[in-house]
Residue frames relative to the residue before (quaternion, step in Angstrom):
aa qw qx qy qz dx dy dz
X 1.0000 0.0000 0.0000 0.0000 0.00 0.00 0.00
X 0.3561 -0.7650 0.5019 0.1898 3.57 -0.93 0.90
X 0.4750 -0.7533 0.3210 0.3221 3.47 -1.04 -0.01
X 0.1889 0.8095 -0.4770 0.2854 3.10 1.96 0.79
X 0.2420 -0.6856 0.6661 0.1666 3.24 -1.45 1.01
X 0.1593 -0.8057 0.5704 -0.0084 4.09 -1.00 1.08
X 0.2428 -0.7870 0.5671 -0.0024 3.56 -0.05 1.04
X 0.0406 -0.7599 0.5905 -0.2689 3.40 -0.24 2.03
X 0.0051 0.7375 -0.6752 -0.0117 3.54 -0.52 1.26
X 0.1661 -0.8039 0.5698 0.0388 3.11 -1.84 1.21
X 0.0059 -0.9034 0.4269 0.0398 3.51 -0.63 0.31
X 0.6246 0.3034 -0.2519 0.6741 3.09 1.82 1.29
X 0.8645 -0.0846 0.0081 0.4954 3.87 -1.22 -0.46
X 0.5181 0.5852 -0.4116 0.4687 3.65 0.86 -0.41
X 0.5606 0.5104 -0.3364 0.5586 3.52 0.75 -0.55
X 0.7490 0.3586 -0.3797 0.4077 4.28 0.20 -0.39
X 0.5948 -0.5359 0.5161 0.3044 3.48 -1.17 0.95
X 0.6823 0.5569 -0.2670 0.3912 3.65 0.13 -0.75
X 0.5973 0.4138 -0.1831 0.6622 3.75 1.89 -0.90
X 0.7493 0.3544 -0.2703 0.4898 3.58 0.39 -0.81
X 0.4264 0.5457 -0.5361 0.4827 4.41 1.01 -0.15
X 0.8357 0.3922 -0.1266 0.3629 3.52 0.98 -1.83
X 0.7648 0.4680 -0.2628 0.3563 3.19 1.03 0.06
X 0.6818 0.3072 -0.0577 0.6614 2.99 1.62 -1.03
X 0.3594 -0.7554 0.4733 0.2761 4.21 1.24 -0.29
X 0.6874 0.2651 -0.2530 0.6270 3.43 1.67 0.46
X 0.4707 -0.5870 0.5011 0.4274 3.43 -1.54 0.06
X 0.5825 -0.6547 0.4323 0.2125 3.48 -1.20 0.11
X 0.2466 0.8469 -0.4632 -0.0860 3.78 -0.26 0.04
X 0.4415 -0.7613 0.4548 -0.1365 2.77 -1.07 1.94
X 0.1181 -0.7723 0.5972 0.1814 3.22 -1.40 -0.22
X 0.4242 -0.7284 0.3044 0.4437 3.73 -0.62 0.29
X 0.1006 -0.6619 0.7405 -0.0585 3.43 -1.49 -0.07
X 0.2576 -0.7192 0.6345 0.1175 3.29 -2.01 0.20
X 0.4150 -0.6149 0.6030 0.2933 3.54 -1.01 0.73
X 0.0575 -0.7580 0.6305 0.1568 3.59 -1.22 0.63
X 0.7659 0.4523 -0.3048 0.3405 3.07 -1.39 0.99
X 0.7127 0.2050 -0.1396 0.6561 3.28 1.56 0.09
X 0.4022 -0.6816 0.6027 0.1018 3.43 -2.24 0.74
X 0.3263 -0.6012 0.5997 0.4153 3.37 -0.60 -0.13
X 0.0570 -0.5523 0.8234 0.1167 2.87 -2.24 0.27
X 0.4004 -0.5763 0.6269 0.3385 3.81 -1.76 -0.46
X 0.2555 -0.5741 0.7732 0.0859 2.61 -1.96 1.20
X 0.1833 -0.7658 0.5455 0.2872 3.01 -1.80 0.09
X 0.2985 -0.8307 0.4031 0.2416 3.53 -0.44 1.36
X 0.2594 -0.7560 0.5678 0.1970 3.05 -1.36 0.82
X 0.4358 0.5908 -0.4576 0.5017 3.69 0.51 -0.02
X 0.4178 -0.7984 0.4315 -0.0419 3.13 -0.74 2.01
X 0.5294 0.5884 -0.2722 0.5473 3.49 1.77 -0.59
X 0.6818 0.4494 -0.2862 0.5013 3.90 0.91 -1.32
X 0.7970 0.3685 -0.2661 0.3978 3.48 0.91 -0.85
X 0.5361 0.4982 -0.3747 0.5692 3.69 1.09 0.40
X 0.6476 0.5528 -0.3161 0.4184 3.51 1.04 -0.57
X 0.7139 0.2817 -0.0800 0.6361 3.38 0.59 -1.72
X 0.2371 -0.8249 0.4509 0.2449 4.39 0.83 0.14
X 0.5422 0.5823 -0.4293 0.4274 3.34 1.18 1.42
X 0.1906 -0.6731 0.6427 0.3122 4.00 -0.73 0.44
X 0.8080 0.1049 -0.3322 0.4752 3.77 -0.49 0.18
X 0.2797 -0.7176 0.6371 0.0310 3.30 -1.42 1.03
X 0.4050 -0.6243 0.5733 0.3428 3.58 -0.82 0.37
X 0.0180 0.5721 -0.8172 -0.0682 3.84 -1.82 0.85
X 0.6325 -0.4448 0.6196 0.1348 2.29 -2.40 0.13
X 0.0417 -0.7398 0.6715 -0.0059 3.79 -0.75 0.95
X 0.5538 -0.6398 0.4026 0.3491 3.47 -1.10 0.27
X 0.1911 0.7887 -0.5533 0.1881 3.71 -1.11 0.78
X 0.1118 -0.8190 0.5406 0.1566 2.92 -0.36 1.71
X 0.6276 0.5351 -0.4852 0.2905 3.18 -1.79 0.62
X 0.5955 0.6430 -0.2312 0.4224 3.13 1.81 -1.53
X 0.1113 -0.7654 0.5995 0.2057 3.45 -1.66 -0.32
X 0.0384 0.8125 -0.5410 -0.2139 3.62 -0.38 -0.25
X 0.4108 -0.7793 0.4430 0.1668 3.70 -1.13 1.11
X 0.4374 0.7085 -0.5375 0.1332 3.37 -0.63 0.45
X 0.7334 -0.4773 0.1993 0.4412 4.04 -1.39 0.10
X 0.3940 -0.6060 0.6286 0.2872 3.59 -1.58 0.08
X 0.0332 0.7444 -0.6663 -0.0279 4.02 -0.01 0.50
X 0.3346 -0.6106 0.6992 0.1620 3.68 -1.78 1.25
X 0.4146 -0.7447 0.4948 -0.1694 2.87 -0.82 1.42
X 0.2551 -0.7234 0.5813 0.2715 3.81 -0.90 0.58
X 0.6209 -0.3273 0.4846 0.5220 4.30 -0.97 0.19
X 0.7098 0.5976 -0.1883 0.3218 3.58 0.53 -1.54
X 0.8290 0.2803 -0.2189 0.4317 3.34 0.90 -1.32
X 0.3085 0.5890 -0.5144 0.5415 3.59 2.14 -0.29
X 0.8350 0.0917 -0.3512 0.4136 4.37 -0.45 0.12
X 0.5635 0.3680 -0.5960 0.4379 3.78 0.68 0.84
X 0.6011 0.5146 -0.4474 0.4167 3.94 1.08 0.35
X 0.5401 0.6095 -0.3457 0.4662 3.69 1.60 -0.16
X 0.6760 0.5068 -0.3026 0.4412 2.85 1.19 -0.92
X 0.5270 0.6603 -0.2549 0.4703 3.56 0.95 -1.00
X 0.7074 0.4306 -0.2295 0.5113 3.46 0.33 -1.42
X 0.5663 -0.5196 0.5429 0.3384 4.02 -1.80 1.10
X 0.6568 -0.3936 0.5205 0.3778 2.98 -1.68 0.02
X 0.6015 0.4870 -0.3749 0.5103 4.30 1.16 -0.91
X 0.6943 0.3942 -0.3616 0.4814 4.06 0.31 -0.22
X 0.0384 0.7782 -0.6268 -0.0027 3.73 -0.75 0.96
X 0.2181 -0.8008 0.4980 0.2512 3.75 -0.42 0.94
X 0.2706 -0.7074 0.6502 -0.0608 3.15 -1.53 1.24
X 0.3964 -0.4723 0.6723 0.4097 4.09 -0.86 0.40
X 0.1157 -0.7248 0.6669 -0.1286 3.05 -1.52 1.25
X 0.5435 -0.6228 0.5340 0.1775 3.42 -1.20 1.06
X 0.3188 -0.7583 0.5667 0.0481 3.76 -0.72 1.54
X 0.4114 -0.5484 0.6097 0.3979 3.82 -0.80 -0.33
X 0.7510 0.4814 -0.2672 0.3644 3.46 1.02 -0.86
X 0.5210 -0.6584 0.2999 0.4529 3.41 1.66 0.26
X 0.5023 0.4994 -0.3739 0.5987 4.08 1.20 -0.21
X 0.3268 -0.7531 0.5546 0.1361 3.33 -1.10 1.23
X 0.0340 0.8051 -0.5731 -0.1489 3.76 -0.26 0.17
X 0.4806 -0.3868 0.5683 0.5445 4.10 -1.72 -0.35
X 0.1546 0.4861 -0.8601 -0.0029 2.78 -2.37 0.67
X 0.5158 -0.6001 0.5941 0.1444 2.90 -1.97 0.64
X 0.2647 0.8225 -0.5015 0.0437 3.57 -0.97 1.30
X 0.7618 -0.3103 0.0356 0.5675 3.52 -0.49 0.32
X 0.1343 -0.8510 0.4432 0.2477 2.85 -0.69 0.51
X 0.4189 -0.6797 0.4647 0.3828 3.99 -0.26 1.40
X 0.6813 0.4683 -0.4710 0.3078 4.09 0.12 -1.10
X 0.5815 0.4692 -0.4015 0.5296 3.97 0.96 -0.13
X 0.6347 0.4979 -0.3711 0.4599 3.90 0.48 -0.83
X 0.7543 0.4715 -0.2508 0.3818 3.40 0.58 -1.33
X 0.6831 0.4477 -0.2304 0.5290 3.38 1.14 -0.97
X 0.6753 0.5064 -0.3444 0.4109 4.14 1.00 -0.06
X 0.3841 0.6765 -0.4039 0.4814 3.55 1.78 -0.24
């Protein structure tokens, strides 16, 4: 493990202890903040592993909207656990460098358009 520090905002299941024991083999500690520029909507996940894990079928994402914000934590991250959260995350959530309220940019996972565009 390196001593790289990765700045991962969440604003759904990543946020429960019970996802982060299983994903990351630790709890997380965060701090709040806000995504600008986007809202949430639901998805519904089909991947039987995410939905036994996190013990929800629809998960809140992020869609674009300007003006909007959505609240949720910044967790510091290892290089390592930034690809056991890729892995975690559907195939509909692509992670993008995202705009903070707090002016520090961090990953978050939001819709991702190359799956929309390509399911039409």
């Amino acid at each position: 493990m390196t001593n790289a520090t990765i700045l991962l905002f969440s604003y759904g299941t990543l946020q429960t202890s019970v996802v982060q024991l299983e994903t990351f083999g630790r709890k997380l500690a965060g701090y709040e903040d806000q995504l600008l520029n986007y809202k949430l909507a639901m998805i519904e996940i089909q991947d039987q592993g995410v939905v036994a894990l996190s013990g929800e079928t629809h998960h809140p994402i992020a869609i674009p909207s300007p003006s909007e914000h959505i609240t949720g934590k910044v967790f510091k991250i290892t290089p390592e656990e930034l690809t056991q959260s890729d892995k975690y995350e559907v195939d509909e959530y692509q992670r993008v460098l995202g705009q903070m309220a707090s002016g520090t940019p961090a990953w978050v996972y939001v819709e991702n358009t190359q799956k929309k565009l390509t399911s039409c």
